[in-house]
SERO-4910 file (N, C-alpha, C, O; in steps of 0.05 Angstrom, whole numbers):
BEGIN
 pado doro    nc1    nc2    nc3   cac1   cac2   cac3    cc1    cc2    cc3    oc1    oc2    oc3
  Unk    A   -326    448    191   -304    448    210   -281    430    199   -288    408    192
  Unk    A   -259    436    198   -236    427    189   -210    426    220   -202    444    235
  Unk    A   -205    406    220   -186    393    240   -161    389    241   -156    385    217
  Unk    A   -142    388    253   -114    365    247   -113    365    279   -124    382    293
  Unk    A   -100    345    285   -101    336    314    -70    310    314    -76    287    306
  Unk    A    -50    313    320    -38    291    324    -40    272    353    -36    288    372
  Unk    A    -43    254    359    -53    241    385    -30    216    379    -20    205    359
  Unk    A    -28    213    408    -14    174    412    -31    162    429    -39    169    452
  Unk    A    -38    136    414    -53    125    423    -37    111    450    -13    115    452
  Unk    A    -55     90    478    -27     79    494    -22     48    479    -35     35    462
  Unk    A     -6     44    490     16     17    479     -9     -4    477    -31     -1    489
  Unk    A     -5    -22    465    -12    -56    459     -4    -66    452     13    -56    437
  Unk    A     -4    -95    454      4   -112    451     -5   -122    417    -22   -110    404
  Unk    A      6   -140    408      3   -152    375    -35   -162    385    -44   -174    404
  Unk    A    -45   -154    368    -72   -162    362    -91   -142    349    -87   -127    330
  Unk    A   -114   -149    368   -133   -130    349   -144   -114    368   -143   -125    390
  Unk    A   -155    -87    368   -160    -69    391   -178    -51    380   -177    -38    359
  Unk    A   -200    -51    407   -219    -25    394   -200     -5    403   -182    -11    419
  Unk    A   -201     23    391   -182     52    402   -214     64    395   -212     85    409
  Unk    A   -240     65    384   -254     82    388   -260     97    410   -264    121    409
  Unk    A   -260     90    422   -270     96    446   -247    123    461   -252    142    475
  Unk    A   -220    112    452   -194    125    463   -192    149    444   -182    169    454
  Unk    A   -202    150    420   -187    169    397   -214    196    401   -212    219    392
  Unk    A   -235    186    414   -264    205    420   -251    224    450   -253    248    453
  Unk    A   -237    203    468   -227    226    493   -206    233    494   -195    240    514
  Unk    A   -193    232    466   -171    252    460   -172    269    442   -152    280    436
  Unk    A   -201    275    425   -204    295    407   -236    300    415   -254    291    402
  Unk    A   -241    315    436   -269    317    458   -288    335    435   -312    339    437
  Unk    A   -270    347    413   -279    362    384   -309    347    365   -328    359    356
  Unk    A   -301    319    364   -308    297    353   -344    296    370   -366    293    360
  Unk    A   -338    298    389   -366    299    405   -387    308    392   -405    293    396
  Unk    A   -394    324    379   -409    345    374   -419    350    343   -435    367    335
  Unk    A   -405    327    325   -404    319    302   -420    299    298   -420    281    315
  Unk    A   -439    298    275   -463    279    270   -459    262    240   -468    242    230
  Unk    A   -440    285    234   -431    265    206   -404    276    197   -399    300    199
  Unk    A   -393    263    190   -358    271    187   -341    255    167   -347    235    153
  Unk    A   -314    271    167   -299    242    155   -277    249    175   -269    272    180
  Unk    A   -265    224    186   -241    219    207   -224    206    183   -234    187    170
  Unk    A   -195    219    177   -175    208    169   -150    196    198   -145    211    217
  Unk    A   -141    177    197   -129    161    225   -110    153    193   -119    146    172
  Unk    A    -77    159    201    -53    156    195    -31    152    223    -19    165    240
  Unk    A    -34    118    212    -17    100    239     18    102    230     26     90    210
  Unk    A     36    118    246     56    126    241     74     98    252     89    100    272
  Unk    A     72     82    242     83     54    252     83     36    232     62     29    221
  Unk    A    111     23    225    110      1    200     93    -11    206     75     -4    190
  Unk    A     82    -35    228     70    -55    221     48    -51    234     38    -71    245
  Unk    A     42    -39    235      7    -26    251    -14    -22    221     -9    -12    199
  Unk    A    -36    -33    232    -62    -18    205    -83    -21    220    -82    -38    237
  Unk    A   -109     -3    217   -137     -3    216   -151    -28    199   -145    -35    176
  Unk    A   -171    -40    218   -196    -52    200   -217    -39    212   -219    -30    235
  Unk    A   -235    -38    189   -262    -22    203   -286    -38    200   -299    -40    179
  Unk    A   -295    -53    230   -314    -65    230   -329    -52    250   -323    -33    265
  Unk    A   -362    -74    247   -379    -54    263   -375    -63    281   -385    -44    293
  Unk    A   -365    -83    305   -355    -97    325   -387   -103    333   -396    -97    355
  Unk    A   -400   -113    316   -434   -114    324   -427   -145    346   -433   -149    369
  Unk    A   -413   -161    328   -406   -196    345   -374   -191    356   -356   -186    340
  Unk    A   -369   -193    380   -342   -194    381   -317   -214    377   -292   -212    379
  Unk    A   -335   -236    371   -320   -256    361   -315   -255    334   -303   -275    325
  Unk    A   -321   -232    315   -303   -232    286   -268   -218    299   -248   -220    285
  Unk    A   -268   -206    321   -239   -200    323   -225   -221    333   -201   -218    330
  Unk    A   -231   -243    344   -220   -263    355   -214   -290    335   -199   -309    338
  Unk    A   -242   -281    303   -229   -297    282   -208   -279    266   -194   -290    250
  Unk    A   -205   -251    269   -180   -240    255   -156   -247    268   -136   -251    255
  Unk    A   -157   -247    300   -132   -255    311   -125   -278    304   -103   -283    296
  Unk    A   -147   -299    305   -139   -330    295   -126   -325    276   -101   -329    274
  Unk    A   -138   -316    259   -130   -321    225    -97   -307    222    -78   -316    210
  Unk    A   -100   -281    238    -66   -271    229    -52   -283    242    -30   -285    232
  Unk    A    -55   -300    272    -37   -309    283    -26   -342    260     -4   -353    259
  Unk    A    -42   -345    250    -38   -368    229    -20   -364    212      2   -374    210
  Unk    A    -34   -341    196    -17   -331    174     10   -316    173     26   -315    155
  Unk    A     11   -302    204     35   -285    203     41   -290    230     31   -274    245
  Unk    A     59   -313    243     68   -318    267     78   -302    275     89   -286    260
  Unk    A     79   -299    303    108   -281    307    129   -299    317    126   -323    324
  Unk    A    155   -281    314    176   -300    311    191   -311    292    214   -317    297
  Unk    A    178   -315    264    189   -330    245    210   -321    239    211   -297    234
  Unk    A    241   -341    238    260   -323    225    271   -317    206    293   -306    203
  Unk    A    246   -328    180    251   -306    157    240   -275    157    241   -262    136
  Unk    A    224   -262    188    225   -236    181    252   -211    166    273   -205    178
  Unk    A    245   -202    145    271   -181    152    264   -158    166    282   -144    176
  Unk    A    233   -149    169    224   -128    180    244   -135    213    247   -159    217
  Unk    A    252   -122    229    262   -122    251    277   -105    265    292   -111    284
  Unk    A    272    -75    253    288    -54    264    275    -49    293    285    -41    314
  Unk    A    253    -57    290    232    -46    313    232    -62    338    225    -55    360
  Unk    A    243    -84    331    251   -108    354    218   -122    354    201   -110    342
  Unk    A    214   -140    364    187   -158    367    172   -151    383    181   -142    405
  Unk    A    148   -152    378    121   -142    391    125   -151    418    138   -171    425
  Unk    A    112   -133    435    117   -143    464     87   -147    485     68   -135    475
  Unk    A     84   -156    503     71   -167    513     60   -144    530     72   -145    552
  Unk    A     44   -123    531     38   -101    551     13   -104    570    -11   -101    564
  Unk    A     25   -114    596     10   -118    617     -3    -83    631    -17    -82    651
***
């Protein structure tokens, strides 16, 4: 079986986020599949995938640590900024 499916995921905020769960009840196709390959192409400059097994959920809370360290937001040597700054989605 061969696929293409474009989906939007909903909004978040700067961090780290499971979407499994979201990208399975928008492609209900996926269900029924026991072994596969999923290609996910994030149409957004500063967005990327990591793929962990989320077995401890505190390795996402040491990636948030760690990028919030390494890549503040705010700083104003960004030049990336067409997109305006990450925002806070309640």
């Amino acid at each position: 079986m061969w696929q293409q499916v474009e989906l939007v995921l909903n909004p978040r905020p700067r961090g780290f986020h499971l979407v499994t769960e979201e990208v399975l009840k928008k492609i209900p196709a996926l269900s029924g599949v026991n072994v596969g390959l999923l290609h996910l192409f994030i149409q957004h400059t500063s967005a990327s995938l990591s793929i962990n097994e989320n077995a401890d959920p505190d390795v996402r809370v040491d990636l948030e640590t760690h990028f919030n360290h390494f890549v503040p937001e705010g700083e104003p040597y960004y030049r990336h900024t067409l997109e305006g700054p990450d925002v806070r989605v309640i």
